[in-house]
C-alpha positions, -999 to +999 in steps of 0.1 A: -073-572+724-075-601+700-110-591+690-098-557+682-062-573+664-092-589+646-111-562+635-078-544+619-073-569+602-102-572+583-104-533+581-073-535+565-088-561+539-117-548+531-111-512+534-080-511+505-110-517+480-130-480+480-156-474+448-179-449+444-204-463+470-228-448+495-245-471+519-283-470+522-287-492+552-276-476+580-279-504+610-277-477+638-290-486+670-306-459+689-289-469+722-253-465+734-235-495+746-232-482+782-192-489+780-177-518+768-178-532+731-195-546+700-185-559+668-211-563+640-208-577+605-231-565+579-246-575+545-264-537+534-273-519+503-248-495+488-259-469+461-235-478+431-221-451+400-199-468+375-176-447+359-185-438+322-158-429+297-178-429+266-170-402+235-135-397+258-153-377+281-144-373+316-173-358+329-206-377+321-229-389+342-222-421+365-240-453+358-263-454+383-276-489+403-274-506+437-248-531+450-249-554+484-220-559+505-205-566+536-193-537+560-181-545+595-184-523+623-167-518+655-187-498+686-166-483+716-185-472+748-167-444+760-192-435+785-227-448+800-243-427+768-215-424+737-197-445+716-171-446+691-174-464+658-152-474+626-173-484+603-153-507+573-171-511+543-163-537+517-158-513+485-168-481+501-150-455+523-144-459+560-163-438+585-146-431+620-176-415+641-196-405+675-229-418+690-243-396+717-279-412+731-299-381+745-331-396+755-335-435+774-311-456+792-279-477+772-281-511+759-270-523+789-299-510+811-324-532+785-351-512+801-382-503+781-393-469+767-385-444+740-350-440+726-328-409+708-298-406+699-277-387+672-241-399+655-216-378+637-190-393+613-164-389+590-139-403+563-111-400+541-089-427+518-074-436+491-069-467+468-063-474+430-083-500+408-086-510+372-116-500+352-107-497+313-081-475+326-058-477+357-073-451+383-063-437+418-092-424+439-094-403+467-125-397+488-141-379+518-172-383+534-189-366+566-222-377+577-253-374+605-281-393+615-308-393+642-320-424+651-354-428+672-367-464+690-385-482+713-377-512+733-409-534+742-390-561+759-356-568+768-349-589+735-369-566+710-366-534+698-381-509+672-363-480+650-364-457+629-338-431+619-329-404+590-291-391+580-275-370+556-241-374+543-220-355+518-196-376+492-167-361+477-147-385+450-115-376+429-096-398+404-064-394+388-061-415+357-030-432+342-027-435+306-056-417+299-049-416+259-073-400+243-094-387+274-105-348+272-082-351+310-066-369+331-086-364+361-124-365+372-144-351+401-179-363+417-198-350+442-230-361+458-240-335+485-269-338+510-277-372+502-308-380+527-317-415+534-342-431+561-342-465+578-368-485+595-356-517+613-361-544+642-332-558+668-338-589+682-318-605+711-296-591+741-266-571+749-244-597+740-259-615+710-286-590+685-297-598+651-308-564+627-333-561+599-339-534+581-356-516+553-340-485+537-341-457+518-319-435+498-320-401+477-291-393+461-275-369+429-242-370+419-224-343+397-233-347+362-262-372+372-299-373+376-316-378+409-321-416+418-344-431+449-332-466+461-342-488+485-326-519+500-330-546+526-305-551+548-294-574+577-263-576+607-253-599+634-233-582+661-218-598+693-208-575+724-192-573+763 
């Protein structure tokens, strides 16, 4: 319980401070806890649009570049193959989701041999910043991956994974002056990304690396590819 008091409390930290930011790392294991839990701190690439007021316009095209910073997540093993996770980014949205492994034995098990699994998540907040003008956004976000692995030993194991999220951002502005409105709308739809990564260690201590991709187009902006290098340190019971 103290671990999970814990865990609020930094979600409630970190998660009043939403941007428009997708994550390209995705850290997802491809094996379920097998019941218990697992907290994980990250340092990941996020996909980064700055709002652009320029000529008082409210609809050009976001400032496009890549950001890294800390998201920490919180896995719940609801059964020998599923968990729950929150995932609380830094300045991003949260994502309250479902891992289902279909093919291999849990974390627990640490037995060798192929791994699948699939998640499904989804998110929706609010928070207000300053950015020239004072702004309260509003976001939602639903996403899916499929992850695929191999463990070769007990303390090393091999990934690879794709997903593909939809973003949805809306801002109300205050004061907006001379601004052709008072409100703005972004949306980024079938944004794929693909990860390739390494966990070392046991089911109580793991270090991740990995290597990302993203593809991503928001309203009013061109197509961009990123890629980022990302890294987590998760303990679990």
């Amino acid at each position: 319980m103290k671990v999970l008091a814990f865990f609020i409390i930094w979600g409630t930290l970190l998660g009043c401070a939403q941007r428009i930011k997708v994550p390209i790392n995705r850290m997802l294991s491809p094996e379920a806890i097998g019941k218990g839990a697992k907290v994980e701190y990250r340092e990941i690439g996020y996909s980064s649009g700055v709002l652009d007021f320029s000529n008082n316009s409210t609809e050009n095209a976001l400032i496009m570049g890549t950001a890294k910073d800390q998201e920490f997540n919180l896995d719940l093993g609801i059964a020998p193959n599923a968990d729950i996770f929150i995932k609380v980014p830094e300045e991003s949205s949260s994502v309250v989701g479902i891992k289902v492994q279909v093919l291999g034995n849990s974390l627990k098990a640490m037995e060798a041999g192929h791994k699948l699994a699939f998640t499904l998540g989804m998110g929706s907040e609010r928070d207000s910043f300053d950015q020239t003008f004072k702004i309260d956004l509003k976001s939602d976000v639903n996403e899916f991956s499929l992850i695929h692995g191999y463990r070769l030993s007990p303390l090393l194991l091999i990934y690879d994974g794709i997903s593909l999220s939809n973003y949805y951002f809306e801002g109300k502005i205050e004061n907006s002056g001379s601004l052709d409105k008072d409100n703005f709308e972004y949306t980024a739809k079938n944004i794929i990304g693909a990860h390739v990564g390494v966990i070392l260690g046991g089911s109580g201590l793991q270090l991740k690396l990995e290597v990302a991709s993203q593809k991503i187009a928001w309203s009013n902006t061109e197509e961009k590819l990123f890629q980022h290098f990302g890294m987590a340190l998760n303990a679990g019971w």
